[in-house]
Structures are given as C-alpha cells and as structure tokens.
N, CA, C and O atoms as a Tinker XYZ file with bonds, in Angstrom:
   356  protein
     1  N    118.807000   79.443000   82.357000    73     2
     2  CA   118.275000   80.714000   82.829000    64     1     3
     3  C    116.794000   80.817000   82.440000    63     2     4     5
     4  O    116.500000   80.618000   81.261000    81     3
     5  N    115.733000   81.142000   83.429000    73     3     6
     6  CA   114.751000   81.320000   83.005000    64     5     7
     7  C    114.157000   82.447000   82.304000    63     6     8     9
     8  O    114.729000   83.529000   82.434000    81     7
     9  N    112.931000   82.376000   81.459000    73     7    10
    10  CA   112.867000   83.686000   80.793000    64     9    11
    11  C    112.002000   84.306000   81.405000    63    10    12    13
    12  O    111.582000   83.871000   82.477000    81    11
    13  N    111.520000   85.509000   80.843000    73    11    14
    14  CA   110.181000   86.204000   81.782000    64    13    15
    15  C    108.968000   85.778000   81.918000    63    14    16    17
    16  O    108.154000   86.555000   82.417000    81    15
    17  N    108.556000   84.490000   81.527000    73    15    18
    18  CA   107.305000   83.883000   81.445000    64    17    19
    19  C    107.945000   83.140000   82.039000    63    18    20    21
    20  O    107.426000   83.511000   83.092000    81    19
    21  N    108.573000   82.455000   82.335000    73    19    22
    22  CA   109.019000   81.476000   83.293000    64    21    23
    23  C    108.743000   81.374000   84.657000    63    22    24    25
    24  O    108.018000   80.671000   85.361000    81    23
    25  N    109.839000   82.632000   84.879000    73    23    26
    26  CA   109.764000   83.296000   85.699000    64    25    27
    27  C    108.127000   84.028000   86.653000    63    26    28    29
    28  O    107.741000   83.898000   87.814000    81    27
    29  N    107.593000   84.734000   85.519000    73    27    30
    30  CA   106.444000   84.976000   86.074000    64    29    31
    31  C    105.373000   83.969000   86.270000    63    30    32    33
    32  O    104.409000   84.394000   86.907000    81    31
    33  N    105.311000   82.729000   85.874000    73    31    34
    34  CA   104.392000   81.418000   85.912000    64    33    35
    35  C    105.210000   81.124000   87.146000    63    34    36    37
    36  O    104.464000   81.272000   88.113000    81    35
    37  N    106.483000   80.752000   87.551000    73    35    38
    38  CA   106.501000   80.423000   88.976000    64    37    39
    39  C    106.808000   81.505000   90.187000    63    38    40    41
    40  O    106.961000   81.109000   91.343000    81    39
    41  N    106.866000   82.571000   89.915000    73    39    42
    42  CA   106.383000   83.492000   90.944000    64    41    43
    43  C    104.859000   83.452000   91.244000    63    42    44    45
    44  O    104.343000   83.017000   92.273000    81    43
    45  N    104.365000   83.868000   90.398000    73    43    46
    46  CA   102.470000   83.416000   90.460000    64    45    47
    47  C    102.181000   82.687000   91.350000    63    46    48    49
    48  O    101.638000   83.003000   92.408000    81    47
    49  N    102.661000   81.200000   90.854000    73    47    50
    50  CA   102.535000   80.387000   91.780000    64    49    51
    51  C    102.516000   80.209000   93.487000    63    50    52    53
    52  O    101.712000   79.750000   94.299000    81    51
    53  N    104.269000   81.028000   93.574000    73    51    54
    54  CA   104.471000   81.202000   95.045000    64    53    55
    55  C    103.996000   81.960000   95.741000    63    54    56    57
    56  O    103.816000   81.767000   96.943000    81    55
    57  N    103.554000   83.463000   94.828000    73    55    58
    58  CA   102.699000   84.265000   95.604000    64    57    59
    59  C    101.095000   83.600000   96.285000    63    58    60    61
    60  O    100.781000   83.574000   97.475000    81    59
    61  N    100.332000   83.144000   95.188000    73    59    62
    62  CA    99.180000   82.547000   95.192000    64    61    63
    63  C     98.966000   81.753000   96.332000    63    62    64    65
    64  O     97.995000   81.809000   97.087000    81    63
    65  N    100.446000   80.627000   96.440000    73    63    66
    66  CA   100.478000   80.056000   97.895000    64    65    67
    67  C    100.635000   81.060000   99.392000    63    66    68    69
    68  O    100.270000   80.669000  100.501000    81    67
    69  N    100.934000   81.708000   99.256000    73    67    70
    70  CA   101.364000   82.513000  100.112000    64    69    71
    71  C    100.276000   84.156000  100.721000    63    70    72    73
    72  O    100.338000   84.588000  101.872000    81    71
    73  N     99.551000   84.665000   99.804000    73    71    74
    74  CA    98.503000   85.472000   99.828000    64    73    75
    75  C     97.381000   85.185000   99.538000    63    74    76    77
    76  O     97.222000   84.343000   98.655000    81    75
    77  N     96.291000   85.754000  100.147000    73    75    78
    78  CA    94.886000   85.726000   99.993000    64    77    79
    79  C     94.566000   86.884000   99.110000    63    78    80    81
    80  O     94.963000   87.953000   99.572000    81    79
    81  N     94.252000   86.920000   98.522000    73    79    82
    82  CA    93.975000   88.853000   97.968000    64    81    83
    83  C     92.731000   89.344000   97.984000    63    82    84    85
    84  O     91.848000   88.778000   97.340000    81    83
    85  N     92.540000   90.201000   98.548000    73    83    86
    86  CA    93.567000   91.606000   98.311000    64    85    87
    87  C     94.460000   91.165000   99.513000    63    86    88    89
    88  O     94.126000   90.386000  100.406000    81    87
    89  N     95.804000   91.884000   99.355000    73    87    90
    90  CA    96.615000   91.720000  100.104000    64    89    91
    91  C     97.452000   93.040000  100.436000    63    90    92    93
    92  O     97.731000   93.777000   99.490000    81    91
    93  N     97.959000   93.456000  102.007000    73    91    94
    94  CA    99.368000   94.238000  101.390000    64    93    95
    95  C    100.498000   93.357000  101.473000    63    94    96    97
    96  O    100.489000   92.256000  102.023000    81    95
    97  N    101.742000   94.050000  100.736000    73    95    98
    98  CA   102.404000   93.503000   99.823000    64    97    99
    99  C    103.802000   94.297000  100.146000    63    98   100   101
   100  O    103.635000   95.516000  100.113000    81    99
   101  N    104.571000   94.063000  100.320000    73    99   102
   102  CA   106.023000   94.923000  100.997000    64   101   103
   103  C    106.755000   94.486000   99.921000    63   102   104   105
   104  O    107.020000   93.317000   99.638000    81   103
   105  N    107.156000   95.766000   99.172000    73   103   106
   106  CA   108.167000   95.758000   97.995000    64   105   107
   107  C    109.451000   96.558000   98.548000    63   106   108   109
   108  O    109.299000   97.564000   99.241000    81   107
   109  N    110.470000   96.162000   98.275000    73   107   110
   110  CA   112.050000   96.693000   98.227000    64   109   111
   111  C    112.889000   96.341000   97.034000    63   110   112   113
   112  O    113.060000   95.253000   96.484000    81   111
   113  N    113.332000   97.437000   96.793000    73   111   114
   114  CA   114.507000   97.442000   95.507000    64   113   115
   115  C    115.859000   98.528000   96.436000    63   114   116   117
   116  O    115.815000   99.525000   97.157000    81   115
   117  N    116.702000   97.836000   96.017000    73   115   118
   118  CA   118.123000   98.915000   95.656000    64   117   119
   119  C    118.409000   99.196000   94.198000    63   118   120   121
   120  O    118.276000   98.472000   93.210000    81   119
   121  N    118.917000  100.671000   94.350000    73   119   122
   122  CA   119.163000  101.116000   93.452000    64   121   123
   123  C    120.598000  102.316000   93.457000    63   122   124   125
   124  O    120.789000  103.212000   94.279000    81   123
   125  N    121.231000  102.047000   92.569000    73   123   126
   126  CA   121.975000  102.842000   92.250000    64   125   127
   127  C    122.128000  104.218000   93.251000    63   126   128   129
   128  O    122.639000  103.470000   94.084000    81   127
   129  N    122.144000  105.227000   93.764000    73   127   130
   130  CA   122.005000  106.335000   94.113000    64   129   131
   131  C    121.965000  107.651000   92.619000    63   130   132   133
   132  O    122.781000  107.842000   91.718000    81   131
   133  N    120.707000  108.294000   92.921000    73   131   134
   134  CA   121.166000  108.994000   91.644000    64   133   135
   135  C    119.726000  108.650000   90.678000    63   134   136   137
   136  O    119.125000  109.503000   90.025000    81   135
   137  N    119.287000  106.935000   90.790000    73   135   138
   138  CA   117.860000  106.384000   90.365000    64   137   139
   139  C    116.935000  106.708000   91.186000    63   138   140   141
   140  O    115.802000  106.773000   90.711000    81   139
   141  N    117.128000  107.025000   92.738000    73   139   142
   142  CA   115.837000  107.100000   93.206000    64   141   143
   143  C    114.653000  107.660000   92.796000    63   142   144   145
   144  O    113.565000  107.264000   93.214000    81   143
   145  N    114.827000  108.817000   91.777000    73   143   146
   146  CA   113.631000  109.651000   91.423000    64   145   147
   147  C    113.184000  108.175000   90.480000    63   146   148   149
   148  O    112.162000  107.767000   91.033000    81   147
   149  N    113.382000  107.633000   89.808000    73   147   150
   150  CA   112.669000  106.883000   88.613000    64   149   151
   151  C    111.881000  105.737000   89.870000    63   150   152   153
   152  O    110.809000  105.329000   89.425000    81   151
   153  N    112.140000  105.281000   91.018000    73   151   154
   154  CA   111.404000  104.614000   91.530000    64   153   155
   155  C    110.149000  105.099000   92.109000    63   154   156   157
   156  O    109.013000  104.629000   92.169000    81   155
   157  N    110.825000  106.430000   92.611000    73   155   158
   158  CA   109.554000  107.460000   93.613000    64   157   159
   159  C    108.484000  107.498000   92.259000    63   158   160   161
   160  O    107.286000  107.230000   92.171000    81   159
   161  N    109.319000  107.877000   91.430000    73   159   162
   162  CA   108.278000  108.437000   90.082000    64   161   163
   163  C    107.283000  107.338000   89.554000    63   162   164   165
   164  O    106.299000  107.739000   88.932000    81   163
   165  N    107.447000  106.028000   89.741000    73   163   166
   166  CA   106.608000  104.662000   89.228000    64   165   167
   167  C    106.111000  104.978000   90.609000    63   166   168   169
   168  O    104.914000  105.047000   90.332000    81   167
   169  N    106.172000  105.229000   91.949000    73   167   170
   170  CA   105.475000  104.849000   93.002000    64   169   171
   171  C    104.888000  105.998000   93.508000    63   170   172   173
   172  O    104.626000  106.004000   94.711000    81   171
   173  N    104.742000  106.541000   93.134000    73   171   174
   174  CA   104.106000  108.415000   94.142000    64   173   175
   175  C    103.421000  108.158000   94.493000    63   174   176   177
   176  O    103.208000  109.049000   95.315000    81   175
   177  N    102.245000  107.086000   94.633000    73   175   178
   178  CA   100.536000  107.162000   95.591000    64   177   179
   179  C    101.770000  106.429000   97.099000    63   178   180   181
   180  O    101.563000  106.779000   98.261000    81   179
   181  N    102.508000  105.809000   96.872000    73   179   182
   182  CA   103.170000  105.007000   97.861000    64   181   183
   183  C    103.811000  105.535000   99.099000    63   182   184   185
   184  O    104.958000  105.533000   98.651000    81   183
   185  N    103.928000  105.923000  100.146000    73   183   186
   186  CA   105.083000  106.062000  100.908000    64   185   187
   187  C    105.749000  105.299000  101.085000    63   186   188   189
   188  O    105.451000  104.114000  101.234000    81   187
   189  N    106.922000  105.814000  101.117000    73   187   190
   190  CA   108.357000  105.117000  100.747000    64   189   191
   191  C    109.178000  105.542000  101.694000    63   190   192   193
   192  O    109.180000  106.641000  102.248000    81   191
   193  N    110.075000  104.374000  101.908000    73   191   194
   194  CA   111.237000  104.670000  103.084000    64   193   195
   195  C    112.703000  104.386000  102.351000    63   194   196   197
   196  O    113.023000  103.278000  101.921000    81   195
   197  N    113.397000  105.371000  102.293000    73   195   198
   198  CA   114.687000  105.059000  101.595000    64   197   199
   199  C    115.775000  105.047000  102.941000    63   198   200   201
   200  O    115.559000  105.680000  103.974000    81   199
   201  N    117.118000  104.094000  102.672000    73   199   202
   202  CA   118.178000  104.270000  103.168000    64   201   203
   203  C    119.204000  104.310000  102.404000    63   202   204   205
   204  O    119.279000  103.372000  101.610000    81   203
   205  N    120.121000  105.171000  102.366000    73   203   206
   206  CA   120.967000  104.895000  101.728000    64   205   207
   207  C    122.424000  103.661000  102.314000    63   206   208   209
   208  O    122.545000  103.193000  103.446000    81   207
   209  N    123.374000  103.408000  101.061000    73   207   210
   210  CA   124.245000  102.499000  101.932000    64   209   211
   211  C    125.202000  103.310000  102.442000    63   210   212   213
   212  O    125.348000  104.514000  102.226000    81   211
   213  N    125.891000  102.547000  103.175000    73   211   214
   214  CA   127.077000  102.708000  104.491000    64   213   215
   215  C    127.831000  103.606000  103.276000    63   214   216   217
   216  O    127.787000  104.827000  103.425000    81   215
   217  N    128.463000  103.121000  102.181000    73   215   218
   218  CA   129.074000  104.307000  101.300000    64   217   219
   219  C    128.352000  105.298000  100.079000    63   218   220   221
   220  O    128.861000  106.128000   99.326000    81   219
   221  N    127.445000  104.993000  100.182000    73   219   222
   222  CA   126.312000  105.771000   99.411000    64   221   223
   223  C    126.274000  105.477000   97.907000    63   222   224   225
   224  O    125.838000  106.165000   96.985000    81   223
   225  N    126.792000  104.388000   97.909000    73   223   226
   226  CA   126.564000  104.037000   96.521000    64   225   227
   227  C    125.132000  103.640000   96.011000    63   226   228   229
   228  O    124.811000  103.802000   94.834000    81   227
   229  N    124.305000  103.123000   96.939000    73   227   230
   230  CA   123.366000  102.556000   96.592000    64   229   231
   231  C    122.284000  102.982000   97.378000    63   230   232   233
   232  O    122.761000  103.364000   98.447000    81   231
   233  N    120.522000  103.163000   97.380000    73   231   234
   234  CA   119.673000  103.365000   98.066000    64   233   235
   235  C    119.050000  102.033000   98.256000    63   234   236   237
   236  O    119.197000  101.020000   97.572000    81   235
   237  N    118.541000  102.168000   99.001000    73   235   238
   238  CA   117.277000  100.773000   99.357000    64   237   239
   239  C    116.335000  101.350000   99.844000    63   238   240   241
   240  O    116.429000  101.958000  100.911000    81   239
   241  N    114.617000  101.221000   98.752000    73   239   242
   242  CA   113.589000  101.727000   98.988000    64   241   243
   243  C    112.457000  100.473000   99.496000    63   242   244   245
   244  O    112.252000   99.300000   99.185000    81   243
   245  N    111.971000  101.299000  100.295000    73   243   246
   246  CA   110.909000   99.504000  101.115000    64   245   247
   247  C    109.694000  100.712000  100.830000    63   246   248   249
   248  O    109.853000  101.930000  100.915000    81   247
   249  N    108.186000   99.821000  100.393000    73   247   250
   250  CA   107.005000  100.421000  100.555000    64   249   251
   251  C    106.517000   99.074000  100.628000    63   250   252   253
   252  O    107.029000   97.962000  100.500000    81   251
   253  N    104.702000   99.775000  101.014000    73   251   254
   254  CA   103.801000   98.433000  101.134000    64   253   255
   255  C    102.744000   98.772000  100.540000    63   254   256   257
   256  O    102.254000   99.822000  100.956000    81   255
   257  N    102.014000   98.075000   99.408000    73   255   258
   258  CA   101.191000   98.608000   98.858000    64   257   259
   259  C    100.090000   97.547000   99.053000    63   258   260   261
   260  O    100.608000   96.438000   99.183000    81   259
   261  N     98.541000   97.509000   99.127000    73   259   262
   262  CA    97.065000   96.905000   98.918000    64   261   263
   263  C     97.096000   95.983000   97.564000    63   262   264   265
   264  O     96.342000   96.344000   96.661000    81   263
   265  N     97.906000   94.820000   97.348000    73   263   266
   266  CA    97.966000   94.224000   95.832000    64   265   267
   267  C     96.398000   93.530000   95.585000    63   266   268   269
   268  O     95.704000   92.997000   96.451000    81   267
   269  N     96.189000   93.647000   94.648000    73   267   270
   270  CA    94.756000   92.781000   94.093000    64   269   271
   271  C     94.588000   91.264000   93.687000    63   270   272   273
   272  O     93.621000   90.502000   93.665000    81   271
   273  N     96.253000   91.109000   93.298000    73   271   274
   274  CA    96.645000   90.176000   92.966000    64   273   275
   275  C     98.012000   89.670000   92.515000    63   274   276   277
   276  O     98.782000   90.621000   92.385000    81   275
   277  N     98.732000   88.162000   92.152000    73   275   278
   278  CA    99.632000   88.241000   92.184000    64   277   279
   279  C     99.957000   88.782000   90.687000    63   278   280   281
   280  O    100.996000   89.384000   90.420000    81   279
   281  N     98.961000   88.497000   89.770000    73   279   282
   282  CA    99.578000   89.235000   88.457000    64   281   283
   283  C    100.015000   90.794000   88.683000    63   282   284   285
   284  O    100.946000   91.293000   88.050000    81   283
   285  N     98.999000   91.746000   89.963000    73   283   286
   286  CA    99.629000   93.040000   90.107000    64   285   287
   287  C    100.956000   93.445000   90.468000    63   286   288   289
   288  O    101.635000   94.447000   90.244000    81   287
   289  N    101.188000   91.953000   91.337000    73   287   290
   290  CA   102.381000   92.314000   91.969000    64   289   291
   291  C    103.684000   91.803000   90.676000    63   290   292   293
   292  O    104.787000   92.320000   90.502000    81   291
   293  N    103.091000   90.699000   89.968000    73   291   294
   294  CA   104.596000   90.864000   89.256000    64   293   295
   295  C    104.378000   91.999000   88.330000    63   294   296   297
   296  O    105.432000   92.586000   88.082000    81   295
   297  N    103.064000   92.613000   87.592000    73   295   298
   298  CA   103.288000   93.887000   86.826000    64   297   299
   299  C    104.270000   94.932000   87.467000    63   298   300   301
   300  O    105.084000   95.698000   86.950000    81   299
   301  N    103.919000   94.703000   88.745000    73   299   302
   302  CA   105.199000   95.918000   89.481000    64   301   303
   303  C    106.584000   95.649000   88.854000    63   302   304   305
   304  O    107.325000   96.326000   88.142000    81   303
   305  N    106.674000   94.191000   89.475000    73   303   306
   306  CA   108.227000   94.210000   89.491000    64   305   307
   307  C    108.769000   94.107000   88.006000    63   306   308   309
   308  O    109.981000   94.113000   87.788000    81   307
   309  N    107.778000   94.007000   86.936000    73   307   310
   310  CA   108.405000   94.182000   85.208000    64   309   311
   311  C    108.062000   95.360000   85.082000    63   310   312   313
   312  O    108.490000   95.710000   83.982000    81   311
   313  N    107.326000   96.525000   85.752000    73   311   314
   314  CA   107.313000   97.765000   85.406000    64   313   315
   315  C    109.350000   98.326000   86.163000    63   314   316   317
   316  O    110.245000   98.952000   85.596000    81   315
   317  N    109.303000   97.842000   87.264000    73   315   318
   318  CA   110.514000   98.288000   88.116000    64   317   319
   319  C    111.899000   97.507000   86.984000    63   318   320   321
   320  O    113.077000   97.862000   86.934000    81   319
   321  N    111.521000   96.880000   86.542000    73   319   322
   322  CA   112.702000   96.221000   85.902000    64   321   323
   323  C    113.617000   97.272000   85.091000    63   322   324   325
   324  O    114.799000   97.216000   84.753000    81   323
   325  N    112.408000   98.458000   84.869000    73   323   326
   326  CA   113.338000   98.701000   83.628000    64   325   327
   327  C    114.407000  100.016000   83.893000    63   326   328   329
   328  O    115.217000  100.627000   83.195000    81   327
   329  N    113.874000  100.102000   85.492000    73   327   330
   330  CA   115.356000  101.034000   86.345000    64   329   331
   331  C    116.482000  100.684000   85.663000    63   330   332   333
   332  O    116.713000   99.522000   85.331000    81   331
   333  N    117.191000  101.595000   85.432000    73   331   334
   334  CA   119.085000  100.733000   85.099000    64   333   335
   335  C    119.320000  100.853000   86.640000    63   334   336   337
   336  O    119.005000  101.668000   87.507000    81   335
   337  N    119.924000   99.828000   86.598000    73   335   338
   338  CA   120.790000   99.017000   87.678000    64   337   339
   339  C    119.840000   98.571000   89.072000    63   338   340   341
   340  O    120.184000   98.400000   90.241000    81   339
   341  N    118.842000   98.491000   88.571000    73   339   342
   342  CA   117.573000   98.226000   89.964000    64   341   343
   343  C    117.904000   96.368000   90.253000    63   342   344   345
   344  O    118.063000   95.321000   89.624000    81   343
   345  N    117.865000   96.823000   91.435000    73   343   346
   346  CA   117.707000   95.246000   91.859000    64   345   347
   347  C    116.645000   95.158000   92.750000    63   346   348   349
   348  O    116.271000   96.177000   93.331000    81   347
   349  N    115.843000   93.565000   93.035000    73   347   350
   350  CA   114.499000   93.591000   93.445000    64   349   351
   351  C    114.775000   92.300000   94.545000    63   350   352   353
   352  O    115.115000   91.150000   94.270000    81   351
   353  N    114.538000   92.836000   95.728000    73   351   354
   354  CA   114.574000   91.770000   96.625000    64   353   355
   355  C    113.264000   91.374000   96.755000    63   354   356
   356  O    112.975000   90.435000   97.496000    81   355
C-alpha cells in the first residue's frame, strides 16, 4: 500500500504529464449524504453540481476549478481527505 508521499510523488507526476498550468481542473467526490456541507464548506468560491444517488445514500459533487499547479491540485484532494467517508474519483 502506498503512503501519502508516495502517492503524491506519483500523482504529480501524472498530472504534470497531462496539464500545462495554469489549468482548469474537474474535481468529483462522493460522499456520504448528510457530508455535503463539509465539501461546499472547503469549496464556496466553487460552483458545484451535486447529484444525489438512485437511493440517496450518497451525493456526488463535480466542480472545476483554475489549478496553478499539480501540487494545488493534490493539496485539494489531502485537504478533501479528511471528509469521513469521502471518496475521490
């Protein structure tokens, strides 16, 4: 299992291949139903599109934000980590 430096040294990587920066940047997480405020609340400059699921257990939030870089973009996703029960597509 990799750890969070691991992890973030080869995300880096793939982003870096993949973007020029500045870039926008399309983030989605599901979450729990019930968490959405803790995501809106890390994201308020953002508009955000939520759906909830077919039984409402879960939301799925998509935004797109102007990243600077790929270190911004993984700061997101270790700021988002610390949702309980967030998952990060």
């Amino acid at each position: 299992m990799m750890d969070q430096q691991q992890w973030a040294d080869s995300f880096r990587e793939k982003l870096n291949q993949h973007y020029r920066w500045p870039s926008p940047y399309m983030f989605k997480f599901i979450v729990p139903s019930g968490n959405e405020t803790a995501v809106r609340n890390l994201f308020s400059i953002a508009p955000l599109s939520e759906k909830a699921s077919a039984n409402g257990k879960y939301t799925s939030i998509t935004f797109q934000l102007t990243m600077h870089s790929a270190d911004a973009v993984i700061e997101i996703y270790i700021t988002a980590s610390k949702i309980e029960g967030l998952i990060a597509l």
